[in-house]
mmCIF file as gemmi writes it, N, C-alpha and C atoms, coordinates in Angstrom:
data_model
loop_
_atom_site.group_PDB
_atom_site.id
_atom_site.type_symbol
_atom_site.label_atom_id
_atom_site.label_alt_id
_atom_site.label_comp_id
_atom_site.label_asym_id
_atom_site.label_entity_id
_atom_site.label_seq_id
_atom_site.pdbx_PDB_ins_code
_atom_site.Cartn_x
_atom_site.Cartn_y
_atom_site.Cartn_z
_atom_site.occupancy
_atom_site.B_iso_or_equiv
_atom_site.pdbx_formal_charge
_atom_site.auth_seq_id
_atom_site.auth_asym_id
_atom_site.pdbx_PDB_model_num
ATOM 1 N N . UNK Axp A 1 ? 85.936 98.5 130.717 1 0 ? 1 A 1
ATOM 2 C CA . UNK Axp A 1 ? 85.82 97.113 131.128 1 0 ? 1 A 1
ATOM 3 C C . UNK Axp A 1 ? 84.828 97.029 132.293 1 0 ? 1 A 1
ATOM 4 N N . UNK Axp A 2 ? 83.779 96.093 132.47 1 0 ? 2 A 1
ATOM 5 C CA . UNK Axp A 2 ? 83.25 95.648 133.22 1 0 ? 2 A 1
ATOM 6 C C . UNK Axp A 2 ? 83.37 95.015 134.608 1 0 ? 2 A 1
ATOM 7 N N . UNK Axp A 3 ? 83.542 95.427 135.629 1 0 ? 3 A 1
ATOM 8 C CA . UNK Axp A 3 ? 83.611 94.324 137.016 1 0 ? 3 A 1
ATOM 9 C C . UNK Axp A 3 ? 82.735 93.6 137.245 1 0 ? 3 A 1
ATOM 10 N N . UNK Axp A 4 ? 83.294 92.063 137.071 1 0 ? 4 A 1
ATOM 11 C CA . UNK Axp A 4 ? 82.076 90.88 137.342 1 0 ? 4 A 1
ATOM 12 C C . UNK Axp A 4 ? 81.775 91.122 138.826 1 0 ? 4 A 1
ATOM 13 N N . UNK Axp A 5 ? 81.597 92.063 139.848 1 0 ? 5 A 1
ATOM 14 C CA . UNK Axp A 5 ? 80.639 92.222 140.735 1 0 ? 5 A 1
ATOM 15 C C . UNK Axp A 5 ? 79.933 93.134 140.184 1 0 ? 5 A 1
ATOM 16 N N . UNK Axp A 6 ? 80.073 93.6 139.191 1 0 ? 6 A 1
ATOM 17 C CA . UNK Axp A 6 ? 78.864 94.883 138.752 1 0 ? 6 A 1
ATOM 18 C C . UNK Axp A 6 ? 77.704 93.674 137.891 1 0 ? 6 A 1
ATOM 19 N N . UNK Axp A 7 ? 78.316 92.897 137.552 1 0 ? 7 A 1
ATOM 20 C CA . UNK Axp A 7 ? 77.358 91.773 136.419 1 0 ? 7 A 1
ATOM 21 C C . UNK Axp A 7 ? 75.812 91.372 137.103 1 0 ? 7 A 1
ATOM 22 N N . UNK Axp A 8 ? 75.341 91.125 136.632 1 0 ? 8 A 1
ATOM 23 C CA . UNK Axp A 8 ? 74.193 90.821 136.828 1 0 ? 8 A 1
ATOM 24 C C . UNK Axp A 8 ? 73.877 88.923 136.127 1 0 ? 8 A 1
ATOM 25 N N . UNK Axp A 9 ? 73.985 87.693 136.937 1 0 ? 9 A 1
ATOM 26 C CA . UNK Axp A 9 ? 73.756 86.774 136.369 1 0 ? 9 A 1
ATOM 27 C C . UNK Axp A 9 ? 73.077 85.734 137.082 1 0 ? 9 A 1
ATOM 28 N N . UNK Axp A 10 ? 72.451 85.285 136.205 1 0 ? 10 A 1
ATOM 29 C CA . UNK Axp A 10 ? 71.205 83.753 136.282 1 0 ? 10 A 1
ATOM 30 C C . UNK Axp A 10 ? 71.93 82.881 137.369 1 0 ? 10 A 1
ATOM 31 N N . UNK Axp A 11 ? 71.297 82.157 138.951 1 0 ? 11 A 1
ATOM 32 C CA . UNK Axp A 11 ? 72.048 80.92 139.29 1 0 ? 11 A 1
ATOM 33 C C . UNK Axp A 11 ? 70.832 80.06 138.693 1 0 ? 11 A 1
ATOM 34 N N . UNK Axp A 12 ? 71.8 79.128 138.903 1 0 ? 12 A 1
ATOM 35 C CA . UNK Axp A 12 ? 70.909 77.464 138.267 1 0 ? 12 A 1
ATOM 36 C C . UNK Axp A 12 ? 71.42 76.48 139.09 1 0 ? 12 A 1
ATOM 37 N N . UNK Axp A 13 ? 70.297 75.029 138.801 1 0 ? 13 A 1
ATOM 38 C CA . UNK Axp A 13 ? 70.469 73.951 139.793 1 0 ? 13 A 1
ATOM 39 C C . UNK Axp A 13 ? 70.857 73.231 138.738 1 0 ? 13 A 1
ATOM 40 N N . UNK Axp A 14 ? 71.694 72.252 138.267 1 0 ? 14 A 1
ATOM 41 C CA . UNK Axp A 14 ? 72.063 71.62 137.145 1 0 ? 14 A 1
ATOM 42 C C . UNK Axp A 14 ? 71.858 70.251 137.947 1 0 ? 14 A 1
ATOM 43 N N . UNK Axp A 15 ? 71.784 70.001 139.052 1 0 ? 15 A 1
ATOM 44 C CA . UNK Axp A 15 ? 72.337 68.602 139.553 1 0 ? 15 A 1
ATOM 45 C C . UNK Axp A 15 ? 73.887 68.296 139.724 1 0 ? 15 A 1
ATOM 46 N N . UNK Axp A 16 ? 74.122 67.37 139.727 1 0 ? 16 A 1
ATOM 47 C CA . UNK Axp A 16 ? 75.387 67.19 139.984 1 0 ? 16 A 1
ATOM 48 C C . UNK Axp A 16 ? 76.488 67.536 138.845 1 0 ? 16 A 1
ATOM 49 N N . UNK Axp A 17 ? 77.338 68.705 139.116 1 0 ? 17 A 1
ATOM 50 C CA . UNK Axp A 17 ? 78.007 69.785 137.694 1 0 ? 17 A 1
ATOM 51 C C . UNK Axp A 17 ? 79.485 68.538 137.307 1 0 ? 17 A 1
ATOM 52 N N . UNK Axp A 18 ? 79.372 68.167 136.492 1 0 ? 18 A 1
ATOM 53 C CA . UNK Axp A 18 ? 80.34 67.579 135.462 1 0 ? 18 A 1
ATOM 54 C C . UNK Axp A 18 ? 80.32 68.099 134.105 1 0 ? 18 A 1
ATOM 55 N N . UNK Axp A 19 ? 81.522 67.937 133.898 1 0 ? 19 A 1
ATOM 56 C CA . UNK Axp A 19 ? 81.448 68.031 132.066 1 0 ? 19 A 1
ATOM 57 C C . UNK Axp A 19 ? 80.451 67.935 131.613 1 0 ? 19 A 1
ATOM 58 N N . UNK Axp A 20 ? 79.78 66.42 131.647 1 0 ? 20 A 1
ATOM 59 C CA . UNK Axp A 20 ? 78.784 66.449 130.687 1 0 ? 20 A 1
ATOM 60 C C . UNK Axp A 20 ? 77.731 66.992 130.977 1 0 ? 20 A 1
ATOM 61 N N . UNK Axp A 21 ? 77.105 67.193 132.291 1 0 ? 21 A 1
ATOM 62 C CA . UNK Axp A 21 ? 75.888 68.024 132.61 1 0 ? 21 A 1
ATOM 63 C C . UNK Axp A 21 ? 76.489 69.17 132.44 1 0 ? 21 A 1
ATOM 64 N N . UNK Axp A 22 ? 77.026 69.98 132.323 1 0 ? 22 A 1
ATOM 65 C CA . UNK Axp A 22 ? 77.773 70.97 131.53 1 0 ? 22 A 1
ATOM 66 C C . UNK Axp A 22 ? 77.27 71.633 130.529 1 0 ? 22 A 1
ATOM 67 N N . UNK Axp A 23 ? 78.122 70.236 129.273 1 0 ? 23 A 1
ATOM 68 C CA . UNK Axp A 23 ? 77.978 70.622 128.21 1 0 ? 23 A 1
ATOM 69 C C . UNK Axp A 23 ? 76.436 70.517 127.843 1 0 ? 23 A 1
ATOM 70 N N . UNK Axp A 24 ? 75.64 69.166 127.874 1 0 ? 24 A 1
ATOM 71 C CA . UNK Axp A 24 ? 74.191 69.438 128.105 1 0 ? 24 A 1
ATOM 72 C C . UNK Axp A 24 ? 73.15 70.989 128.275 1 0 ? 24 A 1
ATOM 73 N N . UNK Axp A 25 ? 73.998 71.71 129.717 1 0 ? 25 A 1
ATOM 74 C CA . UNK Axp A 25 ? 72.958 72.833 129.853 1 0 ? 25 A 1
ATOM 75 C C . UNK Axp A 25 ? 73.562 73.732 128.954 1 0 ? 25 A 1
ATOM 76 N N . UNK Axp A 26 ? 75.001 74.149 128.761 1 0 ? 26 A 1
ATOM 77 C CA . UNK Axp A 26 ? 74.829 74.556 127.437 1 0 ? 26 A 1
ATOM 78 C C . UNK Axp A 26 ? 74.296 74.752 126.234 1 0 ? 26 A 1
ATOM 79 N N . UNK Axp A 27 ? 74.012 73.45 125.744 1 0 ? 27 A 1
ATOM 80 C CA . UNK Axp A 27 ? 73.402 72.832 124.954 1 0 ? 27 A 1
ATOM 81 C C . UNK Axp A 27 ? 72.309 73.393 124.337 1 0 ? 27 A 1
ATOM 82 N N . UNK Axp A 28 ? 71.299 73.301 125.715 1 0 ? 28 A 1
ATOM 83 C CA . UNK Axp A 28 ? 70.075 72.939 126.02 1 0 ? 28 A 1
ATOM 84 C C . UNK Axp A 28 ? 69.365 74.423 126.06 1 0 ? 28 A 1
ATOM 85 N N . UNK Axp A 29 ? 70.559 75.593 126.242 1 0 ? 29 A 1
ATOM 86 C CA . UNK Axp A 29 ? 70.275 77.049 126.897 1 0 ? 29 A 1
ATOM 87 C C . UNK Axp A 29 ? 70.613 77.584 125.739 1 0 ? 29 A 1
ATOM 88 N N . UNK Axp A 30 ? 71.387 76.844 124.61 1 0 ? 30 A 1
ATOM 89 C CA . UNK Axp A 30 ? 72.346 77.627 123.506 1 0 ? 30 A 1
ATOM 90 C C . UNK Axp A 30 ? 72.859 78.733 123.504 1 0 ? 30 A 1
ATOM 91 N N . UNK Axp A 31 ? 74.158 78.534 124.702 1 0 ? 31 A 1
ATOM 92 C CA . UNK Axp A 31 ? 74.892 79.32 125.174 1 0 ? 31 A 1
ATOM 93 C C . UNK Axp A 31 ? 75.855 79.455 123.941 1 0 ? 31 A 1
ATOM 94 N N . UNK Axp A 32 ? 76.716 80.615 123.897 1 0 ? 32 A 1
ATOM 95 C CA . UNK Axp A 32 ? 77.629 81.16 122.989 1 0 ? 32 A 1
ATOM 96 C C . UNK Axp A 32 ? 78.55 81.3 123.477 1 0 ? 32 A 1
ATOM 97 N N . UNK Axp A 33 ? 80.313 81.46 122.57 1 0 ? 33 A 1
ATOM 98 C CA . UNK Axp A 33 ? 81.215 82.217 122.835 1 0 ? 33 A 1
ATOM 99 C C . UNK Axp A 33 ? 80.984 83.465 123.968 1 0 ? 33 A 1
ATOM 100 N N . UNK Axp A 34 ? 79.938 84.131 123.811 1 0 ? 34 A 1
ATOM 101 C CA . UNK Axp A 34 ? 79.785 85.494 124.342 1 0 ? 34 A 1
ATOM 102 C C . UNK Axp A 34 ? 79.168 85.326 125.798 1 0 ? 34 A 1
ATOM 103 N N . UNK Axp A 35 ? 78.761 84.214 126.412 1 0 ? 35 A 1
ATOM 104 C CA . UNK Axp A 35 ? 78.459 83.489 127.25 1 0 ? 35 A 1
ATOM 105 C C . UNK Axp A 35 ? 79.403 83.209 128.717 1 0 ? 35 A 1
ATOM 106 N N . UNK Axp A 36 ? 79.296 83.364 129.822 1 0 ? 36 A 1
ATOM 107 C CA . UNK Axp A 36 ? 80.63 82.508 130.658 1 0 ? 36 A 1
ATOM 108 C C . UNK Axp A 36 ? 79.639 82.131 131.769 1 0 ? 36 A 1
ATOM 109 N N . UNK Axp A 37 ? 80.242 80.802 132.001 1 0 ? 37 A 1
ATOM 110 C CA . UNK Axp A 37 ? 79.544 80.156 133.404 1 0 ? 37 A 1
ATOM 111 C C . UNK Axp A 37 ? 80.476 79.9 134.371 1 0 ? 37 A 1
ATOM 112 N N . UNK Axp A 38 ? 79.6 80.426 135.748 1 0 ? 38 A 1
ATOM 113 C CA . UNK Axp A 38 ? 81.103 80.524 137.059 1 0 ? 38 A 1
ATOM 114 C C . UNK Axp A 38 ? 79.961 79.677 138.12 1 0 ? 38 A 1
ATOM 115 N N . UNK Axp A 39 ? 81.357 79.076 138.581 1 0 ? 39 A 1
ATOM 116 C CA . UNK Axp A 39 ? 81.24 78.06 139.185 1 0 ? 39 A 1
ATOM 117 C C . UNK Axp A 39 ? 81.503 78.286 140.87 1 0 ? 39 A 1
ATOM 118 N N . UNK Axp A 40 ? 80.737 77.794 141.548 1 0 ? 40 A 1
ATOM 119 C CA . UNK Axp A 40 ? 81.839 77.511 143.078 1 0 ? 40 A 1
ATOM 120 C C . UNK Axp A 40 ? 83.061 77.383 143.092 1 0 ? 40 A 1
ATOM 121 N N . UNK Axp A 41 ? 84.018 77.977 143.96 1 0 ? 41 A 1
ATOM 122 C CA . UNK Axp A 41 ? 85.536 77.752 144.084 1 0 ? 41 A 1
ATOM 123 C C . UNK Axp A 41 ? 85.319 75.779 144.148 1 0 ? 41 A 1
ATOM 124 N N . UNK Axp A 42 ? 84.589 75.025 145.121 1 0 ? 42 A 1
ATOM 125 C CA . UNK Axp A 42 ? 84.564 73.518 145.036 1 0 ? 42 A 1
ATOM 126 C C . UNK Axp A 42 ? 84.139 72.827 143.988 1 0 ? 42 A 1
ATOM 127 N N . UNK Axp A 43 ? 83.225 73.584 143.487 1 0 ? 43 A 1
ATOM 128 C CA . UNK Axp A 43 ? 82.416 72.818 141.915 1 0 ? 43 A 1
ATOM 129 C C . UNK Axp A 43 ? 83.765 72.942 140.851 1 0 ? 43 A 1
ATOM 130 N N . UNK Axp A 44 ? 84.068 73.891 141.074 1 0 ? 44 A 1
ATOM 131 C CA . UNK Axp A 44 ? 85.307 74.374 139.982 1 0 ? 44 A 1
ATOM 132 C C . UNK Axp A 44 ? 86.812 73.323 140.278 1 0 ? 44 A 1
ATOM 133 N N . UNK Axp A 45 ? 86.808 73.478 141.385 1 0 ? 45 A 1
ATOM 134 C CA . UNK Axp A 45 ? 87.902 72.067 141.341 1 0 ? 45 A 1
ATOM 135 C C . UNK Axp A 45 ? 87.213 70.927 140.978 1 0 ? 45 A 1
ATOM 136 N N . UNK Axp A 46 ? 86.196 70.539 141.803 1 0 ? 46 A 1
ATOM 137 C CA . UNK Axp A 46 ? 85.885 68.952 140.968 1 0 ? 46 A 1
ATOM 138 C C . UNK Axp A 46 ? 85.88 68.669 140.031 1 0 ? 46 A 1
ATOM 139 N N . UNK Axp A 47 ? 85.598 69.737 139.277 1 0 ? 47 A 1
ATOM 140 C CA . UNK Axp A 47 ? 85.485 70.123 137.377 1 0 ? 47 A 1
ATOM 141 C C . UNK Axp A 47 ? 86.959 69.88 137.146 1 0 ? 47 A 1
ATOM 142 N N . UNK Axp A 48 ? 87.853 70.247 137.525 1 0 ? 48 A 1
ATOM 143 C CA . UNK Axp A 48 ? 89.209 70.317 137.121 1 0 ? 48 A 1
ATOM 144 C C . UNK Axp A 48 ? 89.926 68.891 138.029 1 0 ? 48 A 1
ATOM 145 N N . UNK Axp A 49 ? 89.71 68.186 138.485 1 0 ? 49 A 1
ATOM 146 C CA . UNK Axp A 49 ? 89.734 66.864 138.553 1 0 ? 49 A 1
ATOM 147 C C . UNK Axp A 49 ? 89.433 65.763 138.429 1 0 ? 49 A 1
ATOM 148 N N . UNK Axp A 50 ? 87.424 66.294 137.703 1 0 ? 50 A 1
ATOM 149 C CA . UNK Axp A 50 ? 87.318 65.475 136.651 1 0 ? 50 A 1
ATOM 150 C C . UNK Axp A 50 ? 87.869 65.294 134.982 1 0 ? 50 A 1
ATOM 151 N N . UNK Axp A 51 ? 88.249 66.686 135.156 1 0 ? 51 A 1
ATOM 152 C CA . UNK Axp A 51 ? 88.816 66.957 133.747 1 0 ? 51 A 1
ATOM 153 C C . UNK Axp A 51 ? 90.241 65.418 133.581 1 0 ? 51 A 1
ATOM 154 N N . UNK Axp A 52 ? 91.205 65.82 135.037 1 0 ? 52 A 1
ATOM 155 C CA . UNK Axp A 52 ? 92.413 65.485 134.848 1 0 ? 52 A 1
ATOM 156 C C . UNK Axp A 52 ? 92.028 64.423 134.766 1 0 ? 52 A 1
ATOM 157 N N . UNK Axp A 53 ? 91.521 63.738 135.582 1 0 ? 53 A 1
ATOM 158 C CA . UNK Axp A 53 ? 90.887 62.038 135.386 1 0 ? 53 A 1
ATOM 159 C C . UNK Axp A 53 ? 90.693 61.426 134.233 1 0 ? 53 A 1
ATOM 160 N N . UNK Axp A 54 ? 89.425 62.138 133.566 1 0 ? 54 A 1
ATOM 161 C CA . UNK Axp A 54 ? 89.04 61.59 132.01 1 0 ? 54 A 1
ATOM 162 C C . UNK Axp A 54 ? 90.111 61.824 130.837 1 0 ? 54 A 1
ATOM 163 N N . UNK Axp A 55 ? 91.245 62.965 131.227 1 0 ? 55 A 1
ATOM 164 C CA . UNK Axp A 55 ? 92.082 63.16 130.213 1 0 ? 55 A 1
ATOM 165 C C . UNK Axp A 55 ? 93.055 62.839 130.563 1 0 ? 55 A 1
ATOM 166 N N . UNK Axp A 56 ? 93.768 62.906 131.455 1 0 ? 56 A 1
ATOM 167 C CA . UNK Axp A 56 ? 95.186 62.267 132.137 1 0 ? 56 A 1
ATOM 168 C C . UNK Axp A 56 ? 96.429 63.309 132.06 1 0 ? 56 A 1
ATOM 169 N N . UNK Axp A 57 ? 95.652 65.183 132.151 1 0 ? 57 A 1
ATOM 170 C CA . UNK Axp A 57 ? 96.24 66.04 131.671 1 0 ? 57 A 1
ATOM 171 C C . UNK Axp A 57 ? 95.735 66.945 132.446 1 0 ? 57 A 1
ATOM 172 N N . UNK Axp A 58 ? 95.909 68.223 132.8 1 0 ? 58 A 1
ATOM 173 C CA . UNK Axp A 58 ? 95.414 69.047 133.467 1 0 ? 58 A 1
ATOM 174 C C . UNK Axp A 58 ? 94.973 70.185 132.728 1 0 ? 58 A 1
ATOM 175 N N . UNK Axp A 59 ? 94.115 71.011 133.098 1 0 ? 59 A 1
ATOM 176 C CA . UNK Axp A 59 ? 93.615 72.009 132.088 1 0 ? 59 A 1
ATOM 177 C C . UNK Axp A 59 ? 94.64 72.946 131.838 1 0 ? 59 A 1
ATOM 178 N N . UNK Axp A 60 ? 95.181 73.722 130.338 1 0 ? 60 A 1
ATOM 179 C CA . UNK Axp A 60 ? 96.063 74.685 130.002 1 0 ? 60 A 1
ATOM 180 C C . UNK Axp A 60 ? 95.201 75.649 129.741 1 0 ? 60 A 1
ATOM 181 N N . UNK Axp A 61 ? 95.879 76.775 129.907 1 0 ? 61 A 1
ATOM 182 C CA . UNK Axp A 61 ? 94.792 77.886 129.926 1 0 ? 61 A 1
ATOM 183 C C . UNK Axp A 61 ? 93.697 78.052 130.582 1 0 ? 61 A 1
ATOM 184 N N . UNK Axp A 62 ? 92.619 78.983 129.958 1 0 ? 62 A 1
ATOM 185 C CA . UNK Axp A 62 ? 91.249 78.645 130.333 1 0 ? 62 A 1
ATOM 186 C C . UNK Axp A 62 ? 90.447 77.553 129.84 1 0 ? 62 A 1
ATOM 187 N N . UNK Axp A 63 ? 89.066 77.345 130.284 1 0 ? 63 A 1
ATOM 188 C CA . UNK Axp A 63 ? 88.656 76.144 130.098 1 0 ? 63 A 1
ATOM 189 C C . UNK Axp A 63 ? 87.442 76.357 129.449 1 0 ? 63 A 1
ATOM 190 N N . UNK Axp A 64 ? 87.478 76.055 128.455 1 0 ? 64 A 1
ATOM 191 C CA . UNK Axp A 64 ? 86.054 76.139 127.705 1 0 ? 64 A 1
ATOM 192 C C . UNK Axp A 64 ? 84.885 74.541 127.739 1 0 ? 64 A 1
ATOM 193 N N . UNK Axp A 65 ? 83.469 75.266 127.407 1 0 ? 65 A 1
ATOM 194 C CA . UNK Axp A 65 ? 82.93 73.62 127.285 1 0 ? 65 A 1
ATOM 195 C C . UNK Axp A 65 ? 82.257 74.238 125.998 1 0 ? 65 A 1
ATOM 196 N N . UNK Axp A 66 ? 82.153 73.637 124.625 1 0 ? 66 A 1
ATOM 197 C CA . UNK Axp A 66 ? 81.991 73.849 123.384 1 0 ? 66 A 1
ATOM 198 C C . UNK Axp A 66 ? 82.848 75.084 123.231 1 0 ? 66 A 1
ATOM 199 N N . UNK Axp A 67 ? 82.015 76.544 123.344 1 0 ? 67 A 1
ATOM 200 C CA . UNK Axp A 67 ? 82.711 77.85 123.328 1 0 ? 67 A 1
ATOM 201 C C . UNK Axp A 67 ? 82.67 78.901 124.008 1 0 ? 67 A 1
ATOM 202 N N . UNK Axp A 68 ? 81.81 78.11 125.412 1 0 ? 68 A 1
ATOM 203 C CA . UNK Axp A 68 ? 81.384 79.23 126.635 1 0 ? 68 A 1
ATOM 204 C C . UNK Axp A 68 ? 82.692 78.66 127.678 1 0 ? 68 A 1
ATOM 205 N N . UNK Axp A 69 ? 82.958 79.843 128.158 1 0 ? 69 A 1
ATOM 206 C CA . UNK Axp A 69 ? 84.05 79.578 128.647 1 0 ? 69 A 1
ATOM 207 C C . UNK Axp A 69 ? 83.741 79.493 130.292 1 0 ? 69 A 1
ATOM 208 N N . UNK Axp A 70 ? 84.59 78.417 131.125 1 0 ? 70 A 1
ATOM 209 C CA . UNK Axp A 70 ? 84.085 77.959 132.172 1 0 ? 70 A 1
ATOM 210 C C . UNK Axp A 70 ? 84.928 78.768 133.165 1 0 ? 70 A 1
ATOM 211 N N . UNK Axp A 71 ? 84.357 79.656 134.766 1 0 ? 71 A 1
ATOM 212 C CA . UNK Axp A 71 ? 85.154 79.775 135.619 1 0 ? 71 A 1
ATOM 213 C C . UNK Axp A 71 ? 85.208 79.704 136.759 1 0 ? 71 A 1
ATOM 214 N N . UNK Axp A 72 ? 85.883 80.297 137.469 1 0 ? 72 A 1
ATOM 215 C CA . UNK Axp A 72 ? 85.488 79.736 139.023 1 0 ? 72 A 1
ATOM 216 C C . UNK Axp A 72 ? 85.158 81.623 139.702 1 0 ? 72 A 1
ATOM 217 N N . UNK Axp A 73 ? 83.992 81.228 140.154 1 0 ? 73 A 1
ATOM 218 C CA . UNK Axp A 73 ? 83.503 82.618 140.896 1 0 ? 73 A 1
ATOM 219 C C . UNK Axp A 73 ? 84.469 83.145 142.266 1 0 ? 73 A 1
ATOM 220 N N . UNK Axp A 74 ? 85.287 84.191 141.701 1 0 ? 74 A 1
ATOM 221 C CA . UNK Axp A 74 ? 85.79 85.021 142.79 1 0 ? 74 A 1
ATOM 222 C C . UNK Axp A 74 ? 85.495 86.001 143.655 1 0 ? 74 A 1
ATOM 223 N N . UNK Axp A 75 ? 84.045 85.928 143.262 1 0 ? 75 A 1
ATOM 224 C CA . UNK Axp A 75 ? 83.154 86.856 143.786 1 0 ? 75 A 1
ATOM 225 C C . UNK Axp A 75 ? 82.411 86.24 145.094 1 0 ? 75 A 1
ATOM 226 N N . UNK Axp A 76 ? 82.315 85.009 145.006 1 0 ? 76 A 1
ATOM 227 C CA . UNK Axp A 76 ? 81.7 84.256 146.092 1 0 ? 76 A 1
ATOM 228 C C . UNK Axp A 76 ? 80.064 84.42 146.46 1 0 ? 76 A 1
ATOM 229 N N . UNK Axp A 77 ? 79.528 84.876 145.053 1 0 ? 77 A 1
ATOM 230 C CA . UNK Axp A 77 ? 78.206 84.817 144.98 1 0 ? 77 A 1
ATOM 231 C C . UNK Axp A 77 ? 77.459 83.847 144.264 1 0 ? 77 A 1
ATOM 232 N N . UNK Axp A 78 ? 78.204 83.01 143.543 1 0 ? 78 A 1
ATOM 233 C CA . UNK Axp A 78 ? 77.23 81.406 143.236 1 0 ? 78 A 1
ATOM 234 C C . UNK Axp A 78 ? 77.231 80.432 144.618 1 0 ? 78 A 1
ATOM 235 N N . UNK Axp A 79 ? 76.337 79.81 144.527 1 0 ? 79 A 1
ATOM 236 C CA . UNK Axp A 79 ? 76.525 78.899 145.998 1 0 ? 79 A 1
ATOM 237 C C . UNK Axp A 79 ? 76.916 77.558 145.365 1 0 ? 79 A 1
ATOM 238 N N . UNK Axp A 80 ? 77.484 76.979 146.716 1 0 ? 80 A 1
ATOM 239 C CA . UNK Axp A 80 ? 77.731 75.446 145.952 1 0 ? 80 A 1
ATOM 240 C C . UNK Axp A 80 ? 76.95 74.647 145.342 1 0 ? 80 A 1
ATOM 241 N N . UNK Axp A 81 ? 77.145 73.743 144.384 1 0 ? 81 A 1
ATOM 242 C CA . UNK Axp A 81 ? 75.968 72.824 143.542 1 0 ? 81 A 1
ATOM 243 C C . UNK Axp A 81 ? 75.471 73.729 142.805 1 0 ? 81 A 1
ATOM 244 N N . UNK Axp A 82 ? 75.341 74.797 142.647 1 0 ? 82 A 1
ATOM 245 C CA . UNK Axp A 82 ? 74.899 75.574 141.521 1 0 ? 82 A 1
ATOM 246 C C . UNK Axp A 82 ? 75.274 76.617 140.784 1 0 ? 82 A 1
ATOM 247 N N . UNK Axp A 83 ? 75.413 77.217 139.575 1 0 ? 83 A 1
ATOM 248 C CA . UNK Axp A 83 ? 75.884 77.43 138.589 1 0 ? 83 A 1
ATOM 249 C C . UNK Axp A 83 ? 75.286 79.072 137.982 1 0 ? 83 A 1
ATOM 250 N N . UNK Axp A 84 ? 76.279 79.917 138.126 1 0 ? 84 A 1
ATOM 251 C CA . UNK Axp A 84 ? 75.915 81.462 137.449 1 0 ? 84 A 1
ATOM 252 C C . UNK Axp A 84 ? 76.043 80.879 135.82 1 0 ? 84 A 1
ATOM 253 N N . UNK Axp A 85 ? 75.39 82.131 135.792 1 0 ? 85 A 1
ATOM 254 C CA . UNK Axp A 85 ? 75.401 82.292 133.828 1 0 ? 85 A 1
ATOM 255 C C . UNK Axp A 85 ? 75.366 83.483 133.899 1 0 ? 85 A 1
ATOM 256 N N . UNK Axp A 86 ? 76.239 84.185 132.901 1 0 ? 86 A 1
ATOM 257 C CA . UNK Axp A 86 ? 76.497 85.571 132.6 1 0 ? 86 A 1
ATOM 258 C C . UNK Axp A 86 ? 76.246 86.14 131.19 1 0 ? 86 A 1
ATOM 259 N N . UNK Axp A 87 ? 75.099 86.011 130.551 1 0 ? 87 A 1
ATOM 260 C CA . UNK Axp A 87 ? 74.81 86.096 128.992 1 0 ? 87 A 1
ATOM 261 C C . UNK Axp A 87 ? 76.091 87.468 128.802 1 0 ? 87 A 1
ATOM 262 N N . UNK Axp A 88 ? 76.119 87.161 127.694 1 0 ? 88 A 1
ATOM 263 C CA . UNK Axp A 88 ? 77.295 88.243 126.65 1 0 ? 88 A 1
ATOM 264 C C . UNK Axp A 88 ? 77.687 89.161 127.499 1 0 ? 88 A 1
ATOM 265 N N . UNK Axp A 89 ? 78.839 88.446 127.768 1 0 ? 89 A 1
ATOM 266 C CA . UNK Axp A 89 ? 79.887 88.713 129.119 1 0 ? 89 A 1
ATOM 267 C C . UNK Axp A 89 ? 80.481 90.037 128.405 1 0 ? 89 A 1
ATOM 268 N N . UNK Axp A 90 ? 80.563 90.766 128.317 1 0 ? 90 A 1
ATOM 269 C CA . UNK Axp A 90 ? 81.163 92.089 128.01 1 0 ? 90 A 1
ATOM 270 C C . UNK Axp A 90 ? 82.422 92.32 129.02 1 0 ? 90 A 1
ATOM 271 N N . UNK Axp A 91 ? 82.457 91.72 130.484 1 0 ? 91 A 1
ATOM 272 C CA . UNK Axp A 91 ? 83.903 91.86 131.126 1 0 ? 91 A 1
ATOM 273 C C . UNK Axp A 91 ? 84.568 90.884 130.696 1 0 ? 91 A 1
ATOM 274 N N . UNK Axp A 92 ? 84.731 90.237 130.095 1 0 ? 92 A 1
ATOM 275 C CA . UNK Axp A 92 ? 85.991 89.176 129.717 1 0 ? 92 A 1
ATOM 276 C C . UNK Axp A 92 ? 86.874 90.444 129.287 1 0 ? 92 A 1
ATOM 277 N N . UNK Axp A 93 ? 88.196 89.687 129.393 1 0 ? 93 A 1
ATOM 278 C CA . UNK Axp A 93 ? 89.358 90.253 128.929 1 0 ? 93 A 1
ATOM 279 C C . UNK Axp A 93 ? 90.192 89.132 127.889 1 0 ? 93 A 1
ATOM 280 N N . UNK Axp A 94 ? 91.25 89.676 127.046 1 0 ? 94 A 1
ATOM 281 C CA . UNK Axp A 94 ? 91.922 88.964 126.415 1 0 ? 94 A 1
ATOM 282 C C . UNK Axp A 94 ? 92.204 87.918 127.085 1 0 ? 94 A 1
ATOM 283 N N . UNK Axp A 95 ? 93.175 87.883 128.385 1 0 ? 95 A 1
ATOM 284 C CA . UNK Axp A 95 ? 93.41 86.539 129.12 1 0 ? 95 A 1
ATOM 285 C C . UNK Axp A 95 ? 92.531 85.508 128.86 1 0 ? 95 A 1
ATOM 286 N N . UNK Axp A 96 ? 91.014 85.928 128.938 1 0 ? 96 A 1
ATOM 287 C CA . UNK Axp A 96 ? 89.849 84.621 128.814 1 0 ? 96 A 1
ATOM 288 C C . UNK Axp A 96 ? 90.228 83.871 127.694 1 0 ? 96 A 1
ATOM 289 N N . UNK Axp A 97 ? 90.623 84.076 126.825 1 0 ? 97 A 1
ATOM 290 C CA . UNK Axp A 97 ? 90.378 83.509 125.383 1 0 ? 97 A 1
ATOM 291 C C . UNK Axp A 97 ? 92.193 82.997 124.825 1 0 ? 97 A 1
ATOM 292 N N . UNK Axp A 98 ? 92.807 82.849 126.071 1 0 ? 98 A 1
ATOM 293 C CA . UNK Axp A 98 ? 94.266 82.254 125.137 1 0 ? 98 A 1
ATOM 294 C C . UNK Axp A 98 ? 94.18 80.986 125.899 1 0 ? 98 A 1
């Protein structure tokens, strides 16, 4: 297994990170399942209170946007307002995916 401090990944400026600018750079990058984007510990809550807002539910499990799965950097190497990408994440573990 891989340690996401051993990873090596892309930051990006997305603008202001919501769902839909989100799903967009996804989109736009044609990110995959094999894909994960980590977030600021703050970007990552706003994400998860915009979530609860637009849905009226809180996120179960992990959080995917199409099939790249979304997280919050515990590493404390994305900066705020902007956004790692980790092409074909080889450290995911089972947990990621229930």
């Amino acid at each position: 297994m891989v340690n996401l401090i051993d990873m090596t990944f892309a930051k990006h400026y997305i603008g202001e990170i919501t769902i839909q600018s989100l799903g967009q750079f996804i989109s736009d990058k044609q990110l995959s399942s094999n894909d994960t984007i980590l977030l600021h510990q703050y970007d990552f809550d706003e994400l998860m209170l915009e979530y609860r807002s637009e849905y009226k539910e809180g996120v179960q499990g992990q959080y995917l946007i199409g099939c790249t799965l979304i997280k919050e950097d515990t590493t404390h190497q994305v900066p705020k307002h902007e956004i790692g990408v980790v092409l074909n994440d080889y450290g995911r573990q089972v947990k990621d995916y229930i």
